[in-house]
N, C-alpha and C positions, 0 to 999 in steps of 0.2 A: 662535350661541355668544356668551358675554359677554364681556368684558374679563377677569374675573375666571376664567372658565376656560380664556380662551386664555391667559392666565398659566400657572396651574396645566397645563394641559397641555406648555408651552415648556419649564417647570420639570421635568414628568416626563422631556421629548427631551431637553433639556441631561444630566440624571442619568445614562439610558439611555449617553449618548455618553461620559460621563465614565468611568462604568463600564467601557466597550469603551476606552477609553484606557489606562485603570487599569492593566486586565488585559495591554497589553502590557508594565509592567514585571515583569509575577509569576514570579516562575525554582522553576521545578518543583523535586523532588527524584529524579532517576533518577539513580544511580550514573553514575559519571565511566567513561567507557571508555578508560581509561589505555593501552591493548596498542593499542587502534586508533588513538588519538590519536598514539603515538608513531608506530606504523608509517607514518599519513599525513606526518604532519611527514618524515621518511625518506624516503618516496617524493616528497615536492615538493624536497628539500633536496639528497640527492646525486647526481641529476645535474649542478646547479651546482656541488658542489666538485669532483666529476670535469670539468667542462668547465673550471674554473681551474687542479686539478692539472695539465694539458693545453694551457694558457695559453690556454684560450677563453671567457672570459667569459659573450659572447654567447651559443655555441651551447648551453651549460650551461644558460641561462635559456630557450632553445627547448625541450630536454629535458628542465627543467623541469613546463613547461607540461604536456606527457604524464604528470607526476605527480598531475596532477586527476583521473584514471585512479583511483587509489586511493581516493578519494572516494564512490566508487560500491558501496566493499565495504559489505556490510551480515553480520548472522547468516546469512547462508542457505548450503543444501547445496553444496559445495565441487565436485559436477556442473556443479550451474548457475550457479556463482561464476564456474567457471574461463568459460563462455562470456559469461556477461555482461558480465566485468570485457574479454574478449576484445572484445567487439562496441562497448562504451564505448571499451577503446584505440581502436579503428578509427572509431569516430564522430568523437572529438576528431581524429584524425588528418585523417579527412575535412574536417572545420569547418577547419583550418589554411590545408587545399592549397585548398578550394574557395575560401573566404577572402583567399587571397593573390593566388588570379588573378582573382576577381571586384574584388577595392580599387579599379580605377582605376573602373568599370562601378556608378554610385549607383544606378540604378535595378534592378540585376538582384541589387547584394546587398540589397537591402530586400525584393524577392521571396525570396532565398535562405533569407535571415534568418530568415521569416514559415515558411517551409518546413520547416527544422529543426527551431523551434520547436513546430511541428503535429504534425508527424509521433514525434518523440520522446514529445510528449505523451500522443499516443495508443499510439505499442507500450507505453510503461511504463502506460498508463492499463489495459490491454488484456488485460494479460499480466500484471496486480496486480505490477508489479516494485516493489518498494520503492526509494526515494533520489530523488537532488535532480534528477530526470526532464531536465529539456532544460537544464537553469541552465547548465551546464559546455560542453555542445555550442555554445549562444548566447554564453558567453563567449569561448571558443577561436576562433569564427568572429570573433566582433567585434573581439579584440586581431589578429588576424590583418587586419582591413581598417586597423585602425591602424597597424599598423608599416610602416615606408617601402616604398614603393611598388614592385613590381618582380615580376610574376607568373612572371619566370623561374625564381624561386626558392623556387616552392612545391613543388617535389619537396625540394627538399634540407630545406624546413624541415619540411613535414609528416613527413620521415625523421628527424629529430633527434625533435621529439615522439613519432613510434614509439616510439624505442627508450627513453623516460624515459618512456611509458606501460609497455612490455614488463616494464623494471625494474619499475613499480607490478604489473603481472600476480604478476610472481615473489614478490615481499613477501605477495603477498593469498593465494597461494598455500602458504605455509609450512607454515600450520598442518596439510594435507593430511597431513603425514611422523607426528605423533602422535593426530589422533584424525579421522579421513575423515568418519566417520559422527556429529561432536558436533548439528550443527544440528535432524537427525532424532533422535537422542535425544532432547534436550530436549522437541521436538515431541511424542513420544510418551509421556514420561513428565508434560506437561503434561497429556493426556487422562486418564491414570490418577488421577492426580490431580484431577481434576477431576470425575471419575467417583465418587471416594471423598466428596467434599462432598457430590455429589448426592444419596446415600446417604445420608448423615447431616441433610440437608434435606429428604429424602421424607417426607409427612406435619408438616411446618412452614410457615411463613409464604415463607420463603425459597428454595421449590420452583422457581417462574419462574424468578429470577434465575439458579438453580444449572442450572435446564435450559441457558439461554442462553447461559451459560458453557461448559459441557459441548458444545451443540451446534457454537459456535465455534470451540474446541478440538479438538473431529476434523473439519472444514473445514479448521482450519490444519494439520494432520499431515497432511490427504491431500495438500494441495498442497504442504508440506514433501518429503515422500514421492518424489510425481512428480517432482519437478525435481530431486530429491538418485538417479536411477533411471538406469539405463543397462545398457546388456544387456551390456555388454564386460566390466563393472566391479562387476555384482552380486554383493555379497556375502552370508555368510554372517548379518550381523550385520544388514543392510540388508533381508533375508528376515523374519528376526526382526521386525521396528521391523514393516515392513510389515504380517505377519499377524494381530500383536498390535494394531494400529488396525482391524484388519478386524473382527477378534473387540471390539473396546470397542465398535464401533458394534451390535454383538449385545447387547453389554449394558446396553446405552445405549438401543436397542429395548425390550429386559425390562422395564427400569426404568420407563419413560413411559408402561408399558400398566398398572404396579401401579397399584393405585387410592393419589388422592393423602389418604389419610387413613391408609392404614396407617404403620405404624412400622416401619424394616428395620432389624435389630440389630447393635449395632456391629461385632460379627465379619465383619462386608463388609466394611464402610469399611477396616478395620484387614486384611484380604487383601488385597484391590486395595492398600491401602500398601504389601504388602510386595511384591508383585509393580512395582509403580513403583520400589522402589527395587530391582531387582535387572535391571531393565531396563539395560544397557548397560556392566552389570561384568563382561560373562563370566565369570562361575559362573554354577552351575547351582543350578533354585530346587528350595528344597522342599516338602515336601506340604504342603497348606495343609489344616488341620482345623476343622471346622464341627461344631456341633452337632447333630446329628438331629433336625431340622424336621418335623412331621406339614403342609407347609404346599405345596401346586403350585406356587403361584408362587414361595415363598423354594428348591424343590428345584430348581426348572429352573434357579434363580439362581445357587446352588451347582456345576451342573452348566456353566454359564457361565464363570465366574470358571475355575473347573476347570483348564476346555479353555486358555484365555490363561494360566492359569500354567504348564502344559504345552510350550507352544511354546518358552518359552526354555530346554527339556531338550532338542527334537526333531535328527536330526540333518542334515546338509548337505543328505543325498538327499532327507530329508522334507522339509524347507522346501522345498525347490526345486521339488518335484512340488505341494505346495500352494499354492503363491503363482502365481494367476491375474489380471496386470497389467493394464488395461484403460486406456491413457491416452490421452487427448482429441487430436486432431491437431493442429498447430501453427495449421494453414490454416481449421481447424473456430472456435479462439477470435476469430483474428484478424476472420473474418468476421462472428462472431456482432455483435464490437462494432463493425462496420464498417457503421450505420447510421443514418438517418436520426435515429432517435430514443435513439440510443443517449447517454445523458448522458458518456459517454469520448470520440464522434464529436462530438457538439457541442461541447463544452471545448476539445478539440482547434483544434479549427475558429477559435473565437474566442482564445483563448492566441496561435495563428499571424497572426490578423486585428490586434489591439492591438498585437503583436512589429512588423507592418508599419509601424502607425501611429506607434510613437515612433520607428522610424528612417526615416519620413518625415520628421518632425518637426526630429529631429536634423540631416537633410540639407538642410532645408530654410531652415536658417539659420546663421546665421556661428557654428555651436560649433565651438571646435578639438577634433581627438581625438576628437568624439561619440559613437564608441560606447557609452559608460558610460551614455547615457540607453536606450538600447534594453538594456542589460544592468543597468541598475536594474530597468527594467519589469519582467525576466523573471524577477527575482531574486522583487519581492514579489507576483507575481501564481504564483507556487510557491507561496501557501497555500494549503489544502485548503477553506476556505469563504473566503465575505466580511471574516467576524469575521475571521477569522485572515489576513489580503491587508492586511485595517487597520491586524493590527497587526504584517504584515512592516513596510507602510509607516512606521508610528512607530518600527519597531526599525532599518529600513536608513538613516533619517535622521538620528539619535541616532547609530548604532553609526557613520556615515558622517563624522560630526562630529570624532567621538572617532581614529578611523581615519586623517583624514588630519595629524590630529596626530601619531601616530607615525609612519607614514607618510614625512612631512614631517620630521619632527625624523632618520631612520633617511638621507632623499638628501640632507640639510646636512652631517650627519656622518661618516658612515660612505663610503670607498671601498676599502674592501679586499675580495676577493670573497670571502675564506674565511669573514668577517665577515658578509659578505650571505649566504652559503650558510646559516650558522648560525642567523639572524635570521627567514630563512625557515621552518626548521626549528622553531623557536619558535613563530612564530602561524601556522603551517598546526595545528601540535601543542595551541595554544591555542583555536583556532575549532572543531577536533573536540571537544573536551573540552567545551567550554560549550554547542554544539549541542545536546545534550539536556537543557542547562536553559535557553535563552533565548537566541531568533535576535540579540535584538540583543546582546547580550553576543558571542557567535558575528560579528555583523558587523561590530563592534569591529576584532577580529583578521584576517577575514576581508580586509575592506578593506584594511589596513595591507600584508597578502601580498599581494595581489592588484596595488596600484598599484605596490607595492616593485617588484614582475617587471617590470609595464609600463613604468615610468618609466626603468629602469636599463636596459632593451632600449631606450628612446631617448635614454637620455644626457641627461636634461632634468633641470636641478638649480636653476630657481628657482622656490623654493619661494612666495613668494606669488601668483605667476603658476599655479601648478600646483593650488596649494591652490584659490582662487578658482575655476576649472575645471571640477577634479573635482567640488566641493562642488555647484556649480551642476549640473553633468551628472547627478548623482546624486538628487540632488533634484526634479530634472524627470522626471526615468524614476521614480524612485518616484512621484510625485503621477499620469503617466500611466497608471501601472500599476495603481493603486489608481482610478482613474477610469472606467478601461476595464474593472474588475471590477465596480464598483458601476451603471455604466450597461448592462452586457451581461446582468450576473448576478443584480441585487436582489433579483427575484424568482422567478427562471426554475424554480427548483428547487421553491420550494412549488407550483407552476401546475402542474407536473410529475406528485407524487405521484398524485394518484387514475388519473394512466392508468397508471401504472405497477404500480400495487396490478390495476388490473383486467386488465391484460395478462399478469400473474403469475396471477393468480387462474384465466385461461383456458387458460394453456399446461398450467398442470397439472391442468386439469381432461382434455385433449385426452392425458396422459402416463398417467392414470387408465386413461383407455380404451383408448388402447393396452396398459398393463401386463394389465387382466383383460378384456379385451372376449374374444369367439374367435378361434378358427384365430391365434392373438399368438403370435409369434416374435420378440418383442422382445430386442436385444442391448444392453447397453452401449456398449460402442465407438461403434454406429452408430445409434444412436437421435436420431435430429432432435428427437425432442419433448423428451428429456433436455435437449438441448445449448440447445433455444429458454429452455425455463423458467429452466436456471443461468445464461443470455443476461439474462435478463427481472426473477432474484431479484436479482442483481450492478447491474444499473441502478437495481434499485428502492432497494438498501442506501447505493447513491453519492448518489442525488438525497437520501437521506431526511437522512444525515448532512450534507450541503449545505444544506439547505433549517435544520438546526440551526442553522448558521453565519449566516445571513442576519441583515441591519439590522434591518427588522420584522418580528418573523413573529410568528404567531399562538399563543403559546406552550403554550396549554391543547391548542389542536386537534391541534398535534406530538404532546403526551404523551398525547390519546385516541386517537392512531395507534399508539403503541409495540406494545398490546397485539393489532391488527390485523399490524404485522410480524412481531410475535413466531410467532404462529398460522402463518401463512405459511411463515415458517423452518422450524418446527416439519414442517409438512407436505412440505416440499420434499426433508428431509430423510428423511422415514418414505420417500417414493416411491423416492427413490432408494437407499435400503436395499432396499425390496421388488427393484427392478431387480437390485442388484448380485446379491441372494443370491439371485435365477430364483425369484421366493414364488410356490408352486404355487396356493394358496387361489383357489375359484370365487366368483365376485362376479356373484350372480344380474342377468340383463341387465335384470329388469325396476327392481329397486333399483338401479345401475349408474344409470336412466334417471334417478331419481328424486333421488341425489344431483348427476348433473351439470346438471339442472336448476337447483337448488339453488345450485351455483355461478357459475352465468350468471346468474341473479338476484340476486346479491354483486357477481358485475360489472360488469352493469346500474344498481347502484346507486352504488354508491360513482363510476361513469364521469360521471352526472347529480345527484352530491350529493345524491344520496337515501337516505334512512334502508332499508334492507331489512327487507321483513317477515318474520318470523319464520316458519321455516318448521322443523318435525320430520323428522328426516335416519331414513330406517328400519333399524333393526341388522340387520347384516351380520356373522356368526361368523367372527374369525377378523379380524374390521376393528374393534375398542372403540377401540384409539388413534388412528386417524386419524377416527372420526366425533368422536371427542371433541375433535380438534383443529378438525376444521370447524365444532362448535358454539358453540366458542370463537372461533372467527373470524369467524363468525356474530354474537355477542355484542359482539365488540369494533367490529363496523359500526356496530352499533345505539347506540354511545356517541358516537358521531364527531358534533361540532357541525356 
């Protein structure tokens, strides 16, 4: 290579990195969550004024603390709010007491530390939970090895954080008294919706897309669904939501087996609307009128839509007796990602290994307070890829900057506690609100609360001693944390993809044979090869989106993959349709041999980066959509650089 094009190429990496700079000041546009924003600020703020009304300062800012508890609310079913938000109190709770008796013992909370870290990363990895995964549990353990020293006293303080968690339980809980079942609404009227596009993009360009939209959309209602579920508390409305995603995946089937050249006339799209909007008003719907189609596939469609707009007239005893539950066991997920090559088990592993190292790092040198480098690290290695870890790190540096300026101006000035209770109230209220347009804007505020609590719990008020500090603690856990991500993770995730396309590719090939082989007595609930393949489809979705995130990557050969995961999806999803609905269809064993063949040579090839040769799948009555999906995944091997 010449001078002149190791220029030009230094030119192209400088661009590249500038760009990825860029991008972290870009502030999206998602509406402001005002109700949530306030409620947090609430839940961080008045335990402090209640501990001053009470002349306790301090212990107000311990119960405090348990306001990070509300942090964790997100949209989801008010079932598995109430236990989430349950299990976050008692985590942070945990981090406090184990915290306080571990501070004098360096070496066993830097194991501790590492631990928390891991492990939170994986149930929330595990169990798809949404929110800021282990950030609050590594926080609450670290301010707990900070404050003065004394493991007598971790029962009493992990008890004051209880109870200003419990307060945050109660607030997250409110909305339960006016609408129990909004989460799974929404859920399900997004399918319908989504159902109606489709419809209106059969026979266009825009077909894919609207599949993939559609298929994601009843993936997220069923898991909506399960966790919004409970046998004590099943309602009448919650029967409804349920049957009605059973029946969209009926018609959601229909649809993927029309041929994609036909045109289906608006009189669908415009049923399915009226059936989405009459989804969770309690009234009851009306007949929906169709025109008299001389056409099998538009009558059965008819006959489709039909049935789901029926359910929302059916009455208590009929729902009940139709809605046949089938949920995954707790012990079933946990294990599936509880593996070697599980991209959730790995993450885990290394988030807990780097949490070690910066509070190695921290202990290992004369920083006062150190914590904050081990809870910077945790803070920007909380991005979902590389890209996004770079640009916590440019967002927790900035916002860190800005932060200890208020911060700092808020312990010069301010000692009143009603004042500080207020102030609190303020940027916990302003860190929610800006969170979903830009972390750093969010760390701004974030920061300001965060050292406001810590510093006032130690009575430390000079300010360029404190500034100096923080600023440095902060800045080192973020550059460890962004270091520790780009040397574990650069490329882990592209190296990843082709075993994970072919280990998907074989689980459902092995779910095939189980569904139509003979003498099959395949059940939902307890099906291994079901539980392997959504094990196998969930790593391949994490790695691929990771592997987007990366420094270099190979950007053509990512988008000649899309339409190989798409096929995938597609298929994972027809199987498990066939499963849920017991598909009687016979799948002659000799054709059976002929496609599974077929798919061991998909992932044979793609395991060894090899092009697969094009092989004729033989029709099977009864099977046009899924050979049509194989051939299409077949196709999309064959483009793969």
């Amino acid at each position: 290579m010449n001078n002149s094009d190791e220029k030009v190429s230094s030119k192209i990496y400088f661009q590249k990195v500038f760009a990825v700079f860029k991008q972290s000041f870009k502030v999206s546009k998602n509406p402001f969550p005002w109700l949530k924003a306030f409620c947090a600020g609430l839940a961080a703020s008045l335990p402090v004024f209640i501990g001053v009304l009470f002349g306790s300062f301090e212990y107000g800012l311990l119960a405090g603390i348990g306001g990070f508890t509300y942090l964790y609310v997100f949209d989801i079913p008010y079932v598995q709010r109430a236990k989430k938000i349950f299990f976050a109190l008692l985590g942070i709770t945990f981090s406090v007491f184990i915290g306080t008796i571990l501070a004098p013992y360096q070496a066993l909370s830097v194991l501790m530390l590492g631990i928390i870290g891991a492990v939170s990363v994986f149930i929330f990895g595990a169990l798809k939970i949404t929110g800021p995964s282990a950030l609050f549990f590594v926080l609450c353990f670290a301010m707990a090895t900070g404050m003065p020293v004394d493991p007598s006293l971790a029962l009493m303080r992990a008890g004051f954080v209880f109870l200003g968690g419990a307060l945050s339980w109660a607030i997250a809980m409110f909305g339960w008294f006016f609408q129990p079942h909004d989460p799974e609404i929404k859920a399900v009227k997004k399918v319908y919706s989504a159902l109606a596009e489709l419809m209106e993009a059969v026979g266009t360009s825009g077909i894919n897309n609207a599949k993939h939209k559609a298929v994601t959309a009843l993936s997220e209602a069923e898991s909506v669904l399960f966790a919004g579920y409970s046998s004590k508390t099943a309602t009448l409305l919650w029967n409804q939501l349920f049957l009605l995603n059973e029946h969209a995946n009926a018609i959601y089937s229909h649809l993927a087996s029309i041929s994609t050249q036909t045109k289906i006339p608006p009189e669908f799209s415009a049923a399915v609307q009226s059936i989405c909007a009459m989804i969770g008003s309690g009234r009851s719907s009306n007949n929906l009128d169709f025109p008299d189609y001389r056409n099998q596939e538009f009558e059965e469609l008819v006959h489709k839509i039909n049935e789901a707009n029926s359910i929302l007239n059916r009455t208590v005893e009929k729902l009940q007796h139709d809605v046949k539950l089938v949920k995954p066991p707790l012990r079933t997920v946990l294990l599936g990602a509880f593996d070697k090559n599980s991209i959730v088990f790995l993450s885990s592993i290394k988030y807990g290994a780097v949490l070690m190292i910066a509070a190695l790092i921290a202990y290992a040198f004369p920083f006062e307070r150190a914590y904050w480098i081990p809870l910077s690290c945790a803070a920007v290695m909380s991005g979902p890829t590389i890209i996004a870890t770079f640009h916590r790190a440019v967002q927790r540096m900035i916002g860190t900057v800005l932060g200890l300026f208020i911060a700092g101006s808020i312990l010069l000035t301010v000692h009143n506690g009603y004042i500080v209770a207020l102030l609190i109230l303020c940027l916990t209220f302003l860190t929610e609100l800006f969170i979903v347009r830009n972390y750093g804007l969010a760390a701004i505020f974030f920061t300001a609360s965060a050292l406001t609590m810590a510093e006032y719990s130690s009575q430390m008020f000079d300010y360029s001693y404190f500034a100096v500090v923080r600023a440095t603690d902060i800045l080192i856990g973020s550059l460890i944390g962004l270091a520790g991500a780009l040397l574990i993770g650069r490329k882990s995730a592209s190296n990843l993809l082709n075993h994970f396309i072919a280990k998907t590719i074989r689980s459902q090939s092995q779910l095939l044979v189980a569904l139509f082989a003979e003498n099959r007595g395949l059940e939902y609930a307890n099906s291994k090869e079901r539980s392997k393949m959504q094990t196998n489809l969930t790593n391949l979705m994490t790695v691929y989106q990771s592997a987007l995130g990366e420094v270099f990557i190979n950007k053509s050969r990512l988008e000649a993959l899309w339409p190989v995961i798409f096929s995938i999806k597609q298929i994972s999803h027809y199987l498990i349709v066939c499963l849920k609905s017991e598909q009687k269809e016979d799948f002659p064993e000799k054709e059976l041999a002929q496609w599974l063949y077929v798919m061991e040579t998909m992932a044979v090839s793609i395991e060894n980066n090899m092009v697969p040769a094009q092989k004729q799948l033989p029709v099977v009555a009864g099977f046009a959509q899924l050979r049509n999906e194989m051939l299409d995944l077949q196709k999309g091997l064959q483009h793969i650089e």
